[in-house]
N, C-alpha and C positions, 0 to 999 in steps of 0.2 A: 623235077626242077621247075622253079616258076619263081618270078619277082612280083611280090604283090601286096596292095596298100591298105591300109589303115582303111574300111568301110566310110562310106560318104559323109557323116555326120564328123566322127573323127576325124578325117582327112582334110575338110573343109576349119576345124577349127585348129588343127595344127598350120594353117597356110593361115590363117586370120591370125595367130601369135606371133610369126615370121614376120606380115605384114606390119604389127602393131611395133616387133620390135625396130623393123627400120625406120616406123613412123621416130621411135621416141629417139636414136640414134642420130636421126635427122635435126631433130627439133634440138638436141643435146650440142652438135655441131652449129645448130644457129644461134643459140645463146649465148655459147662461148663466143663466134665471131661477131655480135653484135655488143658485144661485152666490151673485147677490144676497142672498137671503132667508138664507143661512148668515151671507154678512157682515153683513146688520144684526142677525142675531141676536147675535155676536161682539159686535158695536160697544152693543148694548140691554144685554145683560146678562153680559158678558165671557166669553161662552159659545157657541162656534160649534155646539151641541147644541141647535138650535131644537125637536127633540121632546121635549126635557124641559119645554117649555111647549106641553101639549095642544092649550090653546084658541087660541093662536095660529098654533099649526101646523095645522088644520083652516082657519084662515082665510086662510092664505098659499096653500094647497091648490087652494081654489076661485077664491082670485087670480090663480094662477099658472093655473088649467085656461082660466079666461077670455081671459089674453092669451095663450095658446094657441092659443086659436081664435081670435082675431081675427087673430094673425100668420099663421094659413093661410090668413084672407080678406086679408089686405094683398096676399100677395103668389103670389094666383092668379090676377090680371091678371098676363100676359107682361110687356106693355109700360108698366109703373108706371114714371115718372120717379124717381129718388133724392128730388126735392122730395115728390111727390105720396105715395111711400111713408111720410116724414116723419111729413107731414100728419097721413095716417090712422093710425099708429103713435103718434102721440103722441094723437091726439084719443080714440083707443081707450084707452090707457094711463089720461087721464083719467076716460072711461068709470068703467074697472073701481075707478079708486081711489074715485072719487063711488058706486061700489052699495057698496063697503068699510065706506065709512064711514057710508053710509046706515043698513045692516044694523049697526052699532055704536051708533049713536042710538037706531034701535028697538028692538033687545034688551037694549041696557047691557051689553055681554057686555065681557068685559077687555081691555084694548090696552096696548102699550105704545107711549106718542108716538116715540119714538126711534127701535124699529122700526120706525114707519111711514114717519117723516120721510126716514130710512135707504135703508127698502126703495122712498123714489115717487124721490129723488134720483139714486140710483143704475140703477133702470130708466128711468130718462128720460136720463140719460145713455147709458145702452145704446143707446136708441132712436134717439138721433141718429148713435151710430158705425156702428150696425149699417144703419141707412139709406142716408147718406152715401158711408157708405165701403168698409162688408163687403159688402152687397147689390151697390151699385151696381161693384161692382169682379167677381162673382160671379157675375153671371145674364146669361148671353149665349142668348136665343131663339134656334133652329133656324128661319130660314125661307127660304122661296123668293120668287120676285118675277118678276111678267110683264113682259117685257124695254121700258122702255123712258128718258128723258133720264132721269128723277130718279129711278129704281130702280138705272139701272149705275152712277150718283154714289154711292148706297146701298151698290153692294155692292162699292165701295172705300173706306166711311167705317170706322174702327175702331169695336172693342166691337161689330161687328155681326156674323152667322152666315147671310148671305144667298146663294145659289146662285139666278142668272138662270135661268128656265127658257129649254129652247130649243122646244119644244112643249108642247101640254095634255094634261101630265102627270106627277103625282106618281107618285114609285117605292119611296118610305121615307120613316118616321114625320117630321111637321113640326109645328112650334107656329105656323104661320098662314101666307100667302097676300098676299105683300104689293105692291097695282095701285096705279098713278096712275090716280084716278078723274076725273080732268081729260083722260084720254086717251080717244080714238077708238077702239077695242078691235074687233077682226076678231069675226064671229061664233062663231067654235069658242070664244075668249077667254071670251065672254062665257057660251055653255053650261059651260066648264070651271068658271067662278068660282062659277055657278049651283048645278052639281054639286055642289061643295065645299062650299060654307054647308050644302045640305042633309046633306051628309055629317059637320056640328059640325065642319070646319074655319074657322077665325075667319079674316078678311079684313081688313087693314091696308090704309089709307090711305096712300097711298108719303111725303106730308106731315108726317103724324102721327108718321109712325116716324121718320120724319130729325127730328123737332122731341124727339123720345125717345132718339134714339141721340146729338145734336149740341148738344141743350140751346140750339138756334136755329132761328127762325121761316125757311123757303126764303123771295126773294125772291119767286121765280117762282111763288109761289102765294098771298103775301099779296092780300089785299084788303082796300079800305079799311072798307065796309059789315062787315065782318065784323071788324075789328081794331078797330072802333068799338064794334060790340055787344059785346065779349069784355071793353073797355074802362069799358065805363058798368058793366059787371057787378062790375068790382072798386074803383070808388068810392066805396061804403062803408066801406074799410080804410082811406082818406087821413088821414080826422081822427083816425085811432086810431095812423095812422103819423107824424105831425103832434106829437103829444102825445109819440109815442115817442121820436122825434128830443129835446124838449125837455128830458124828462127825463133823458135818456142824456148830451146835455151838460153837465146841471149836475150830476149823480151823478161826471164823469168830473174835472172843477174839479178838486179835492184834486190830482189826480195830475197832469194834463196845464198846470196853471198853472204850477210849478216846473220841470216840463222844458220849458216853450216861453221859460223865464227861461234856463235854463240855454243852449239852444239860440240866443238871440239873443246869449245874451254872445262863444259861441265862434264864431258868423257877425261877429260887429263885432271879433273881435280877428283873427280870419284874413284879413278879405275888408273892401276899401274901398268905402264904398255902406250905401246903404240896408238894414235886416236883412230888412222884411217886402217881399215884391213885390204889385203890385197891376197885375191884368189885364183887362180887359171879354171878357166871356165869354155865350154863348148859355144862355139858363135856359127854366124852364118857360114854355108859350106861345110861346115864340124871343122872350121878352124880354131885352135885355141888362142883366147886374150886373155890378158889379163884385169878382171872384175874388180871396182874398188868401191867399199862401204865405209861407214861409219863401223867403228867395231862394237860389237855389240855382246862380244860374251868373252871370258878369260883368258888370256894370251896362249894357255893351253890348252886348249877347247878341243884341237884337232891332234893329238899329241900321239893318239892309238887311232889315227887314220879319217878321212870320211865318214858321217853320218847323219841322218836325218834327225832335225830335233824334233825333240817332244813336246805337247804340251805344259808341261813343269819344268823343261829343260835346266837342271841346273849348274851347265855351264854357261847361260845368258844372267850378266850384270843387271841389278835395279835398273841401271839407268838404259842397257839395251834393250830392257822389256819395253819402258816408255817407248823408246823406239823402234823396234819391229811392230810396237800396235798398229803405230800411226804412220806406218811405213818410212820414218824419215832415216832411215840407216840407210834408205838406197838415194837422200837424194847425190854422196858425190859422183852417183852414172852416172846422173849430165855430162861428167868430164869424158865417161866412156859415148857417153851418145856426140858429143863434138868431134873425138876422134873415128867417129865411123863402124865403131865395134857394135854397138846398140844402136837401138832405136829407140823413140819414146815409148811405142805400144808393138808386141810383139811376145813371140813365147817366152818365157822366163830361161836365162839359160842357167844349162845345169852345172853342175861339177866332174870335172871329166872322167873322174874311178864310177859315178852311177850313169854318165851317158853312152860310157864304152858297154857297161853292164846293158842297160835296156835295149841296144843295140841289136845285141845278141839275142833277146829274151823276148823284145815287142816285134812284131812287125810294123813297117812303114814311120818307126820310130825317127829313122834319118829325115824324114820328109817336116818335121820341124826346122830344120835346120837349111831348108830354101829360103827363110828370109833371115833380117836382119832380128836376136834378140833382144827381147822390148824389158824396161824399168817397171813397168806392167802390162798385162794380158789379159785373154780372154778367158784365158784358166783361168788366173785369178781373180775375175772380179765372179766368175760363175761358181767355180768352187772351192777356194781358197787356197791351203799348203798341202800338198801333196806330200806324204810317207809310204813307205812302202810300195810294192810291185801293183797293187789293186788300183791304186792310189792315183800314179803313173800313167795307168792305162786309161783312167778315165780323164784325164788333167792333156795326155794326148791326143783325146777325139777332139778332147776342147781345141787343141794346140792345129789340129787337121783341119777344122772347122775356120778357124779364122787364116791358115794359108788359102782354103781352098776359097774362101771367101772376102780373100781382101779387099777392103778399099776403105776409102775416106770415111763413108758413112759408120762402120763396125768399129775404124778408129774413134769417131767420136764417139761413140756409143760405148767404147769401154773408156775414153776419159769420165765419160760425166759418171759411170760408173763407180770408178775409181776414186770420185771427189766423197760417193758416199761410205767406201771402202776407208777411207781416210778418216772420215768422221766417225766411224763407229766402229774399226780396227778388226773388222769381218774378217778372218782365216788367218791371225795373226799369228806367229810360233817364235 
């Protein structure tokens, strides 16, 4: 057994690409935020010459050095989710804007509101594409992994950079070490991984990474004592996501009242039947509501029972295809999200003859069913319409994954998702 490096010549130019790359990551970060701070100067005083105003280019200075350094602590954890990166990129952003303006109160020094409004609008919008979507598209960790079920599932998951070892031992530079700590591990295993921590190589949990790289909880490693604690932890955000849901409906009234007019006139003039459909469906606690849509496929659609549709499905109407694309058959939930049954974002719920079935069939399948379900989710924007038992299972880790992970940030992270889901009718049936 022995951990050991890449010869001096090698090792020294794999630490000089390292270095190079956080040089340009760096530099990537300061041109975005000097980007910003030009244009709100342009948009403040129609002047993209922000040092013709001294006092606010010494303040933009020490704004920009601070989110600076907090974007090299975001993202020197390896294994930061897109969500978790979010988080702290946005919660830092606020940070800096709160000492801004702190230091503005206490000296009285000059501002322009415009500027500001400008300059937190526009880095906050940065922070979410640059999270989401530059990061999360960009940073693939180098690691290895001691061979065993859920490390070789690993290291055929995409976005991942993992080589099985076949013995203890490293040969060239790596960003971490990644064991299934639920395994029985030979003894050389275990001096190898010994070795390496005290060598500051970082040590992954084979779990942890696959819930990083898949954006889903592994079956084979949940438990319930643990999916409970992680649970109680994030119910403090319910009444604040509760309040969010309510406002969001009636801020959205104006727009979605008119098109669900419009929407019912051209379902009653194409299609004979009913406009709205109504469903009994599984809710939070596995209480049954009852679910209402636009309808969207033949009044006898369900005639021999429950079923998942198909792609071709040809019990859905011309005009419910239109609709299932672009999601708008769900928007009369708002009516279910006002009365309490839904929420805006949360697992899809099911129909009650396939939730009593996976019941039986999945494990920890009920554990969907601790929050409220959502008009969209983290299923759906990750993997679209689930059919079948396979289907299920995997639409589940999703579904495990955002209870186990709730909060504001994941929420919005599957709205803006959702906005693209809409446009381009990703997992539509």
């Amino acid at each position: 057994m022995e951990l050991t490096q890449a010869p001096g010549t090698a090792r020294a130019q794999e630490v000089q690409l390292k270095v190079n790359s956080n040089r340009l990551v760096l530099l990537y970060d300061l041109v975005a935020t000097c980007a910003v701070f030009l244009l709100a100067s342009y948009t403040a005083w129609n002047d993209w010459r922000i040092w013709n105003e001294p006092r606010v280019l010494s303040q933009a200075t020490g704004a920009a050095v601070l989110l600076l350094v907090g974007k090299l602590i975001v993202h020197r954890r390896v294994l930061r989710t897109p969500v978790d990166r979010l988080a702290v990129s946005v919660g830092w952003l606020l940070f800096v804007f709160l000492i801004w303006l702190s230091w503005l109160i206490f000296t009285r020094s000059y501002y322009s509101r415009a500027f500001l409004l400008v300059s937190f609008a526009l880095l906050l919008s940065w922070q979410v594409i640059d999270a989401l979507v530059i990061r999360a598209r960009s940073q693939t960790p180098k690691l290895v992994a001691i061979p065993s079920k859920m490390t070789k599932r690993l290291a055929t998951a995409s976005g991942l950079d993992i080589r099985l070892l076949a013995e203890p031992r490293v040969d060239s530079s790596i960003d971490g070490i990644v064991v299934d700590m639920h395994e029985n591990l030979p003894e050389e295993w275990i001096r190898f991984l010994a070795e390496s921590t005290a060598n500051g190589v970082p040590i992954y949990h084979a779990a942890s990474v696959y819930e990083a790289a898949t954006a889903r909880v592994s079956l084979d490693h949940a438990h319930a004592e643990w999916l409970h604690e992680l649970f109680l932890g994030s119910q403090s955000y319910l009444p604040v996501k509760r309040a969010l849901d309510i406002l969001f409906v009636l801020a959205s009234l104006p727009v979605v009242v008119p098109l669900c007019l419009v929407i019912a006139f051209i379902i009653r003039l194409t299609s004979p039947g009913p406009v709205l459909f109504w469903q009994e469906r599984v809710g939070e606690r596995g209480r049954v509501f009852k679910l209402v849509k636009f309808r969207s496929m033949r009044v006898d659609a369900e005639r021999d029972g429950a079923k998942f549709a198909s792609p071709d499905d040809d019990r859905i109407t011309p005009v419910g295809r239109v609709l299932r694309r672009y999601r708008l058959d769900e928007l009369p939930q708002l009516w279910n999200v006002l009365k309490g049954d839904m929420s805006i974002v949360g697992p899809r719920p099911e129909q009650v003859a396939f939730a009593r079935q996976f019941e039986k069939q999945i494990p920890f399948y009920q554990w969907r069913h601790r929050v409220k379900p959502g008009i969209t989710g983290w299923a759906q924007v990750q993997q679209g319409y689930a059919a079948g038992i396979e289907d299920t299972i995997q639409k589940l880790e999703y579904d495990l994954y955002y209870v186990k992970h709730l909060s504001f940030w994941l929420d919005l992270s599957i709205m803006l998702r959702t906005v693209r889901i809409i446009l381009t009718g990703f997992g539509a049936r």
